[in-house]
C-alpha positions as CSV (number, residue, x, y, z in Angstrom):
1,X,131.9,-29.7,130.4
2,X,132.3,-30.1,133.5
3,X,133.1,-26.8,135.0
4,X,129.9,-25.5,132.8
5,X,127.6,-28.2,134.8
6,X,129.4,-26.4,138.1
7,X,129.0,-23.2,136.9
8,X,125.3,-24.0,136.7
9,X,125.1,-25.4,139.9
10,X,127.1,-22.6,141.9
11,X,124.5,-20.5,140.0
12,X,121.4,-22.3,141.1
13,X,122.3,-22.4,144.5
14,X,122.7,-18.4,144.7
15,X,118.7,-18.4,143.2
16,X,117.3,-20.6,145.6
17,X,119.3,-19.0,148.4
18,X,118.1,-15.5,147.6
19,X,114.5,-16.8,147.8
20,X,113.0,-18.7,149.9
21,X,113.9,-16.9,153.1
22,X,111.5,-16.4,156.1
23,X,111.1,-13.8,159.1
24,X,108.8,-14.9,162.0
25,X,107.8,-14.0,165.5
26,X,105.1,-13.1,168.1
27,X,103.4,-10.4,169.3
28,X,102.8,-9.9,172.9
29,X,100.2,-7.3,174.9
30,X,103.9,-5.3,177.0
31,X,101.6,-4.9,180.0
32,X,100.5,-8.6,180.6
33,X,102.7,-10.9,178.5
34,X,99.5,-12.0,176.8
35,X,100.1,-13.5,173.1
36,X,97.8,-11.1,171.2
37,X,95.8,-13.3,168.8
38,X,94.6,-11.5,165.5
39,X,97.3,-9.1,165.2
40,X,98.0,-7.4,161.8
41,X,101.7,-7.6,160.5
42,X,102.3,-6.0,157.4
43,X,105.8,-5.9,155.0
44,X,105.6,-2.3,153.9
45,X,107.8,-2.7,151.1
46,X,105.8,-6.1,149.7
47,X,102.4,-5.0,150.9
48,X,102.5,-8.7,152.5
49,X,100.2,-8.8,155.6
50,X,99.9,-11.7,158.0
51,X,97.7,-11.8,160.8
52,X,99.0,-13.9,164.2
53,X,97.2,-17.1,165.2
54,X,96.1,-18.1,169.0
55,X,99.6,-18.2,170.1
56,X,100.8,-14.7,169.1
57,X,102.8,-16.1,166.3
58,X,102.8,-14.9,162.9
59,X,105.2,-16.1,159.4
60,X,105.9,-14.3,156.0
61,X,107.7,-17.3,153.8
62,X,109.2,-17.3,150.8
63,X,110.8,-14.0,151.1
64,X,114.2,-12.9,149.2
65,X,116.9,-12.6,151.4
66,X,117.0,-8.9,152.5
67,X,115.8,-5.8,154.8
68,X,112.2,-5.3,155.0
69,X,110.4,-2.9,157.7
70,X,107.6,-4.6,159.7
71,X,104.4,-2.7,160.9
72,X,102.4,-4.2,163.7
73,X,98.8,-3.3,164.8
74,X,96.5,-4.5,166.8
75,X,92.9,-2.4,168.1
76,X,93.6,-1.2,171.4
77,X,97.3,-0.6,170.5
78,X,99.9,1.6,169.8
79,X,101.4,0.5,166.2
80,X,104.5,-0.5,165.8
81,X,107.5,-0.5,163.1
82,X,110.7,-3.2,163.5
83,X,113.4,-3.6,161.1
84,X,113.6,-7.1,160.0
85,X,116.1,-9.0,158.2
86,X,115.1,-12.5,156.4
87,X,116.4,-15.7,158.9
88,X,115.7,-13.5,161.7
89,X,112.7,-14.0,164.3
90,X,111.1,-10.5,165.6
91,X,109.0,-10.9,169.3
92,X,107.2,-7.5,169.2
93,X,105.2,-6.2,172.7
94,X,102.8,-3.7,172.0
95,X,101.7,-0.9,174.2
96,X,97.5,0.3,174.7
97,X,96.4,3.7,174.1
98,X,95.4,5.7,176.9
99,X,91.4,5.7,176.7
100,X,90.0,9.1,176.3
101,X,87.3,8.9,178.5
């Protein structure tokens, strides 16, 4: 009995660390240092988009633990992709486009 209530222990442990998991960051203007607020951040393999507050800073919770690409925009910008691994943080500067005129 007692190795079965540790079995089912060990085994709820590995689900609620697969889940659960977060990647955060900022994203930064690369010519200024300005925090960009109301940048887009998208997960491309959930579809997950998060958009950064005043401070730059932007959060996708409860993610499984894992790999996940990262696409930043922001109008003005140059997008940009980041590989991203869950627990990790990811400060992004982004680059304008050269205006046309």
């Amino acid at each position: 009995m007692k190795l079965k209530a540790t079995n089912i222990l060990a085994s709820l442990f590995v689900c609620f660390s697969l889940t659960g998991q977060s990647i955060v960051g900022t994203v930064s203007d690369c010519a200024s240092g300005q925090l960009l607020n109301g940048a887009t951040v998208k997960i491309l393999q959930t579809g997950s988009v998060a958009a950064t507050d005043n401070e730059g800073r932007y959060a996708f919770d409860n993610l499984k633990s894992g790999d996940y690409t990262l696409e930043f925009s922001y109008i003005g910008m140059k997008s940009v992709k980041r590989e991203a691994s869950t627990g990790k943080r990811i400060d992004v500067c982004m680059e304008g486009v050269p205006s046309t005129l």
